[in-house]
Rosetta silent file (secondary structure, phi, psi, omega in degrees, C-alpha in Angstrom):
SEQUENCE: XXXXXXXXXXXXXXXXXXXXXXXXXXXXXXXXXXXXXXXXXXXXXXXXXXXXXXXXXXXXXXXXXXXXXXXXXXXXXXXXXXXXX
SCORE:     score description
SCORE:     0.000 S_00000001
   1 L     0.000  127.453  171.076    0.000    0.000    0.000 S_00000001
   2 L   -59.260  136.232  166.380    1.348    3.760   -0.954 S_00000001
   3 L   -97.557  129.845 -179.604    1.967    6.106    2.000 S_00000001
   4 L    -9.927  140.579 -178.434    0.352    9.571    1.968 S_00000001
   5 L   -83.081   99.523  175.768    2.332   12.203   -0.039 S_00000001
   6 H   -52.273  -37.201  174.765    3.205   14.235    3.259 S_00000001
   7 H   -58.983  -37.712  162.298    3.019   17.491    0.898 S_00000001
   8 H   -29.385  -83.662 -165.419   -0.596   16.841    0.074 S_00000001
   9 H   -39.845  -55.996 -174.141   -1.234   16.381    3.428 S_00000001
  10 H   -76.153  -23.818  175.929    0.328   19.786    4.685 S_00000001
  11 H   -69.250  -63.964  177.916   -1.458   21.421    1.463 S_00000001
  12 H   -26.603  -59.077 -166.539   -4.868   20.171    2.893 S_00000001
  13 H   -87.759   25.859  157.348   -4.354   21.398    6.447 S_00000001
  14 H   -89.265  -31.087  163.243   -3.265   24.784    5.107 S_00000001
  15 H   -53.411  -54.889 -156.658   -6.610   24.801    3.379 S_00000001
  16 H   -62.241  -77.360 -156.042   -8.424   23.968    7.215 S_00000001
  17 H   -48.500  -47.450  175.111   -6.154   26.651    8.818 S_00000001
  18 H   -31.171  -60.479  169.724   -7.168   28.919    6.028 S_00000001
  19 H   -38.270  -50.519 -158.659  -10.665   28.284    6.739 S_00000001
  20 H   -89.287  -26.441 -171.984  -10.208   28.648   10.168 S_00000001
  21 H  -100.873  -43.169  174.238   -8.291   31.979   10.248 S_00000001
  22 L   -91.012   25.552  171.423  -11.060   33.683    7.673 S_00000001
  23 L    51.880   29.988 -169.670  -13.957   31.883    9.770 S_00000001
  24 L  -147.058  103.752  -12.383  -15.317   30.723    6.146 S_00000001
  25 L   -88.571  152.482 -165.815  -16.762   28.439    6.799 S_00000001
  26 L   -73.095   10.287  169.700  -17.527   29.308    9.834 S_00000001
  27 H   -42.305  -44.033 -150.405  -18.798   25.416   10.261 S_00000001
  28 H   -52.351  -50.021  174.067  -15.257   24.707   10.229 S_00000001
  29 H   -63.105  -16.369 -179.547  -14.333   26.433   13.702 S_00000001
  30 H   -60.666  -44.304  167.727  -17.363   25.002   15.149 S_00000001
  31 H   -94.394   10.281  136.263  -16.148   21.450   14.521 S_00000001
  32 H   -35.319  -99.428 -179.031  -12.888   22.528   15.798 S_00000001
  33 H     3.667  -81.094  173.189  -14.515   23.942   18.396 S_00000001
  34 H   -63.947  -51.965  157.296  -16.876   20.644   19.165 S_00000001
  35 H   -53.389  -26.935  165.232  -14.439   17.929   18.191 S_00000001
  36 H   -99.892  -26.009  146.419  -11.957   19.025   21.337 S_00000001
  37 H   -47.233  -37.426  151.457  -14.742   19.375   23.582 S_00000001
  38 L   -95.629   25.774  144.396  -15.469   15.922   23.049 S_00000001
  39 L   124.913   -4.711  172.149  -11.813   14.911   23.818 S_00000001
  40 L   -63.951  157.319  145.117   -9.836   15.126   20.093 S_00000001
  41 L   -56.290  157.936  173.033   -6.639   16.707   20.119 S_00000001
  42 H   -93.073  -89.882 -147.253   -6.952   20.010   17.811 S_00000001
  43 H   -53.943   75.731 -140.095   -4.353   18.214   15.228 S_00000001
  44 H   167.204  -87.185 -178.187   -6.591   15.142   15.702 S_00000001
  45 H   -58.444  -33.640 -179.868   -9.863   17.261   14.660 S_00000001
  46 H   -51.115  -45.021  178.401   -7.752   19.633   12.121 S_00000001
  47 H   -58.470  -50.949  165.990   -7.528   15.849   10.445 S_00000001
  48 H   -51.208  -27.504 -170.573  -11.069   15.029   10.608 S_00000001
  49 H  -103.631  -15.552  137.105  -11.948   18.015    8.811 S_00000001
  50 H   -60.107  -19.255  167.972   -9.536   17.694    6.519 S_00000001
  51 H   -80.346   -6.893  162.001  -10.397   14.193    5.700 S_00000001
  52 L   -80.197  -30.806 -166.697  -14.268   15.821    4.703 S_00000001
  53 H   -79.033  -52.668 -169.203  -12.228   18.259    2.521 S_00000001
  54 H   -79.658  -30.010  170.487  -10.385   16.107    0.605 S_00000001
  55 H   -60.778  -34.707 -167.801  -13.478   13.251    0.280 S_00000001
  56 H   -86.410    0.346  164.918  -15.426   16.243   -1.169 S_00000001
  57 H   -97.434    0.566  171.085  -12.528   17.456   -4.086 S_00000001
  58 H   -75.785  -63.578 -164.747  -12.227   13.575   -4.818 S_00000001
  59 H   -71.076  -18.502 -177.052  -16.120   13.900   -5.626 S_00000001
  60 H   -73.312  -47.163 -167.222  -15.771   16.770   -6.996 S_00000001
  61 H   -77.781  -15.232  146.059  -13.167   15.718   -9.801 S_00000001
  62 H   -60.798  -42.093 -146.051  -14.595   12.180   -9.800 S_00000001
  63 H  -138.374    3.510 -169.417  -17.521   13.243  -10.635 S_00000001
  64 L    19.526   61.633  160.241  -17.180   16.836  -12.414 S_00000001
  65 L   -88.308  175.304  154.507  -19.781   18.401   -9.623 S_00000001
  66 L   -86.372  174.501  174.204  -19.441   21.807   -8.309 S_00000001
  67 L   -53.991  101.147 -156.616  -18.737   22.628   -4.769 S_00000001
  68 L  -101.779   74.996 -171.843  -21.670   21.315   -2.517 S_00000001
  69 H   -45.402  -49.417 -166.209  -21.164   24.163    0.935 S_00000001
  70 H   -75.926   -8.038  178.983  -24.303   22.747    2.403 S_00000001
  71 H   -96.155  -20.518  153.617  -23.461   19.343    1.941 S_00000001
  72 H   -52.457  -59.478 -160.006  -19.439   20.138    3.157 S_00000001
  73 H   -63.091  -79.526 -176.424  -21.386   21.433    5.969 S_00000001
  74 H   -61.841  -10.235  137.582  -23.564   18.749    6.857 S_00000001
  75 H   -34.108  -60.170 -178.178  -20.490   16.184    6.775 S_00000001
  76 H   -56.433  -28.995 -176.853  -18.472   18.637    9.278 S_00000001
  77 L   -83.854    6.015 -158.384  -21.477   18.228   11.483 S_00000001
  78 L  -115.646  -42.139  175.477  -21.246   14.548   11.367 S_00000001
  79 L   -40.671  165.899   -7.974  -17.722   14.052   12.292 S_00000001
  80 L   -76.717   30.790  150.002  -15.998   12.383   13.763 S_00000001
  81 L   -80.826  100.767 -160.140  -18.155   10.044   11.303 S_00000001
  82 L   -60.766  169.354 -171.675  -16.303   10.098    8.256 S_00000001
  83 L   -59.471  -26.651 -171.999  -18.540   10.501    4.925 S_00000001
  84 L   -91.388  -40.028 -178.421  -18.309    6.994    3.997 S_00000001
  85 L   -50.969    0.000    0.000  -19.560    5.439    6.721 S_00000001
């Protein structure tokens, strides 16, 4: 099995901090916010919500959709149940 392209990885959570620093969306700090209140680490939850980011530009480019916010949204509130499950 290949192991993660660590650059990937650090582009993705530079997306999250992005997110997170312009509050857009502001979903994102909430399930910060709510993922370390129930007992994640913040790099722990910073993961989860990058693992929603990157299932939804896989769907996007799988599937040549547009951006789905409210559906992005409704994922983040779902953690820490990832999308597939």
């Amino acid at each position: 099995m290949e192991k993660s392209n660590p650059y990937a990885k650090q582009a993705i959570l530079e997306v999250v901090e992005n997110q997170l620093k312009q509050n857009d969306p502001p979903e994102t700090r909430e399930t910060l916010n709510r993922l370390i209140q129930e007992g994640y680490s913040a790099p722990e939850a910073k993961e989860f919500i990058a693992t929603v980011l990157v299932a939804h530009m896989f769907d996007m480019l799988k599937n040549n959709r547009p951006y789905d916010n409210s559906k992005y949204i409704k994922d983040l509130a779902n953690l820490p149940k990832l999308p597939w499950d």
